[in-house]
C-alpha positions as CSV (number, residue, x, y, z in Angstrom):
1,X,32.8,-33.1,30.9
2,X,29.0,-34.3,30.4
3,X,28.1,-30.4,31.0
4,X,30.4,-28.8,28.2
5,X,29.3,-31.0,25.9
6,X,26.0,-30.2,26.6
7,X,26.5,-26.7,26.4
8,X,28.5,-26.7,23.4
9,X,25.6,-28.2,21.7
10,X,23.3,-25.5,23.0
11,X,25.9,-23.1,21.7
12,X,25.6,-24.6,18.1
13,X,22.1,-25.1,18.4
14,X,22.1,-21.2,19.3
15,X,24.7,-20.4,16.6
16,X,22.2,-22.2,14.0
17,X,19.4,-20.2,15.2
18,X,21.6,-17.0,15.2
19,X,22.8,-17.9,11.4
20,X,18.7,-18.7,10.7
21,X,17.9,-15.4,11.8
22,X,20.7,-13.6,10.0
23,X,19.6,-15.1,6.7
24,X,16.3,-14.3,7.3
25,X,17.2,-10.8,8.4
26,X,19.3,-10.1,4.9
27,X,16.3,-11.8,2.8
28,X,13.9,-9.2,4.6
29,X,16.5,-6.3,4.3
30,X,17.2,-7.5,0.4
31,X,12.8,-7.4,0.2
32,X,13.0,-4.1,1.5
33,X,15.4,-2.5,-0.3
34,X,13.9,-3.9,-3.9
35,X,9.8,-3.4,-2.6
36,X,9.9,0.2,-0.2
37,X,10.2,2.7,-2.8
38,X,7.1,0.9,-5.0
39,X,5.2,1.0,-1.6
40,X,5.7,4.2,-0.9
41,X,5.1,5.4,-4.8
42,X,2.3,3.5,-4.4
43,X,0.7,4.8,-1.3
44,X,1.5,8.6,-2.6
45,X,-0.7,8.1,-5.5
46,X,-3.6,7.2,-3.0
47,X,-2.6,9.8,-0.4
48,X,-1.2,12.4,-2.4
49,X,1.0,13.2,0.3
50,X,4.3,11.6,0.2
51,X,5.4,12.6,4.2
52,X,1.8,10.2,5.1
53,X,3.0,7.5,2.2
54,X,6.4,7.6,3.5
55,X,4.6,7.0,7.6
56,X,2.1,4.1,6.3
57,X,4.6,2.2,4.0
58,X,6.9,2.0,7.3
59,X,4.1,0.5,9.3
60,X,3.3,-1.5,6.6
61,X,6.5,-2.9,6.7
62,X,6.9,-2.6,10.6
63,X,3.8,-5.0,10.1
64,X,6.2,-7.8,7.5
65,X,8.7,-7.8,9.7
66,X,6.6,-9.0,12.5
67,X,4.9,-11.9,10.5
68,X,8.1,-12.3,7.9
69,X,8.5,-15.9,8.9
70,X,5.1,-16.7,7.3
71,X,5.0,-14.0,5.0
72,X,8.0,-14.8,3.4
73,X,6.9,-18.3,2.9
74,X,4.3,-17.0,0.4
75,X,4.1,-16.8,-3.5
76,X,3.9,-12.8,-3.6
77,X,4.9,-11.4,-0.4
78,X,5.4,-7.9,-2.1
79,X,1.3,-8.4,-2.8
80,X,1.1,-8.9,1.2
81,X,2.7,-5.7,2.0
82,X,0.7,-3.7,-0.4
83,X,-2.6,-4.6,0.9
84,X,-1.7,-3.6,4.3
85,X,-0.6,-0.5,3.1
86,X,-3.0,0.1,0.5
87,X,-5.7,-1.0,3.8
88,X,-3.8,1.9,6.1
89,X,-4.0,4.3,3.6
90,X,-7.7,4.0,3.0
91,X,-8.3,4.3,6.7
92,X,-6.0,7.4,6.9
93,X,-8.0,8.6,3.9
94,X,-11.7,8.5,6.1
95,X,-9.4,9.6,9.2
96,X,-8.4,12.6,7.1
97,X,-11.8,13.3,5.1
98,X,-13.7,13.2,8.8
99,X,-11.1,15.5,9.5
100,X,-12.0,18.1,6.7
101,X,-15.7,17.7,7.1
102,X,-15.1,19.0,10.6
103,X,-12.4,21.7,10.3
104,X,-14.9,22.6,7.3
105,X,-18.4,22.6,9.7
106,X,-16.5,25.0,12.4
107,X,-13.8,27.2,11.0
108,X,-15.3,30.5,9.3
109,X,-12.3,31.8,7.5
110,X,-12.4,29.9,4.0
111,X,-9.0,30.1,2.4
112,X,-8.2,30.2,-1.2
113,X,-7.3,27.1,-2.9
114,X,-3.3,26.6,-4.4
115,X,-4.0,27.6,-8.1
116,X,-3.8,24.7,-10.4
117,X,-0.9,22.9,-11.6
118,X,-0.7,20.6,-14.9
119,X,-2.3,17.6,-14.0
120,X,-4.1,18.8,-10.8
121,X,-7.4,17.8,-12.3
122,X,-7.0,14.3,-12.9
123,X,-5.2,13.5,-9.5
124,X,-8.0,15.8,-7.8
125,X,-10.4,13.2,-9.6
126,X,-8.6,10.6,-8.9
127,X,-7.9,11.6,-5.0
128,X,-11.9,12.2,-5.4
129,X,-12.9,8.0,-5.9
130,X,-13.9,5.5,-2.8
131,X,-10.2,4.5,-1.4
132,X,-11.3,0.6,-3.0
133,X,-11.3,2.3,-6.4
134,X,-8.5,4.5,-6.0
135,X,-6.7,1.7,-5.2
136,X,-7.5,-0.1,-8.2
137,X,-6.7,2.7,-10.1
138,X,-3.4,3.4,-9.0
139,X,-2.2,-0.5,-9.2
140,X,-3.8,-0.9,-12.9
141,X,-3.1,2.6,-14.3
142,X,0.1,3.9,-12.2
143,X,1.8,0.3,-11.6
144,X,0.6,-1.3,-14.4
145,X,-0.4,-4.2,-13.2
146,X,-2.9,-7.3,-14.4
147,X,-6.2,-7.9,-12.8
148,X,-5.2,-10.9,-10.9
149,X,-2.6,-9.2,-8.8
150,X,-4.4,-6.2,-7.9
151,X,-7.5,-8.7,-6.9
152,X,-5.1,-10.4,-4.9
153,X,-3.6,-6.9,-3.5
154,X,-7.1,-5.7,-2.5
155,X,-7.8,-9.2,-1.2
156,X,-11.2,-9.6,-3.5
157,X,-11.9,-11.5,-6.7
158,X,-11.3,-10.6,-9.9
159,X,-14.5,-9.6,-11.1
160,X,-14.8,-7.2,-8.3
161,X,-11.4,-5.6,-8.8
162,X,-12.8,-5.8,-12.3
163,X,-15.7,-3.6,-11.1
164,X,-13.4,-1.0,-9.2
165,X,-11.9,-0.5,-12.5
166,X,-15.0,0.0,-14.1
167,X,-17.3,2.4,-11.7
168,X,-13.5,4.4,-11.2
169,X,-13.4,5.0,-15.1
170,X,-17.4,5.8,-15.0
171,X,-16.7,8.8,-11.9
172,X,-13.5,9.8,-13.5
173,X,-15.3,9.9,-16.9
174,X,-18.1,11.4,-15.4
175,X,-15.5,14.6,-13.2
176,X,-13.4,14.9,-16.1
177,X,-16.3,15.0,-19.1
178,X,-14.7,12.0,-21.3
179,X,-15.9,9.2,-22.7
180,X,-15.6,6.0,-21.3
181,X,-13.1,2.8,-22.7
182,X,-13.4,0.0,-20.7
183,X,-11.3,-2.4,-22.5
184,X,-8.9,-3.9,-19.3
């Protein structure tokens, strides 16, 4: 009798657990429903390729999940997320620009480039700027968001999220021969 007592407790002990995990498995599924699609919009803006921002935002996330306990503990887990991916796509970004440098050192043939669509020239700018300032770009500009958060996304201060802003707008002014407002 002692013994199915003690495993019925064990059994509710695992049945909590099991109800835990569940709730903590809809919260992350609810997270990932609302925060994927910004991730991934995100990450294309800084990639231009949406197949690679689709591939880094699910790491990215592969990443939450693993640490969702503590991550989901914090004030702006979405904020969490980003920086990984914003971090992945700036390392795929060198990967991809060694890459080029390479193919471009030992391939003859030269092809011709895709002729121009509307707006070509400011993403080719924009796709042009340190992956830090990209960044900072795309989260001001493209997701509209203050100059806390995006410190907090790049995981650097203000004033230097402050600074991306400001040397991007000086390059992009610079490629796309405008003038300069640096009112953030």
């Amino acid at each position: 009798m002692l013994n199915l007592g003690r495993r019925r407790a064990g059994a509710d002990r695992a049945a909590f657990a099991g109800a835990g995990q569940m709730a903590d498995a809809a919260q992350f599924t609810l997270f990932f429903r609302q925060e994927f699609p910004r991730v991934v919009r995100t990450v294309f803006l800084i990639t231009a390729d949406h197949g690679r921002a689709e591939e880094v935002a699910q790491d990215a996330f592969m990443q939450l999940l693993h640490r969702w306990d503590a991550v989901s503990g914090y004030e702006q887990p979405e904020a969490w997320v980003r920086r990984v991916a914003i971090r992945m796509a700036a390392r795929l970004a060198r990967r991809e620009q060694m890459r080029r440098v390479l193919e471009g050192r030992f391939r003859a043939d030269l092809t011709a480039p895709p002729p121009d669509e509307p707006g070509d020239a400011v993403h080719r700018a924009v796709q042009g700027l340190p992956s830090r300032q990209r960044a900072a770009v795309v989260l001001f500009y493209f997701e509209d968001r203050p100059i806390a958060e995006i410190a907090e996304i790049l995981g650097c201060t203000a004033a230097t999220a402050r600074v991306h802003l400001h040397k991007a707008r000086q390059r992009l002014a610079g490629v796309l021969q405008e003038e300069v407002d640096d009112a953030v």
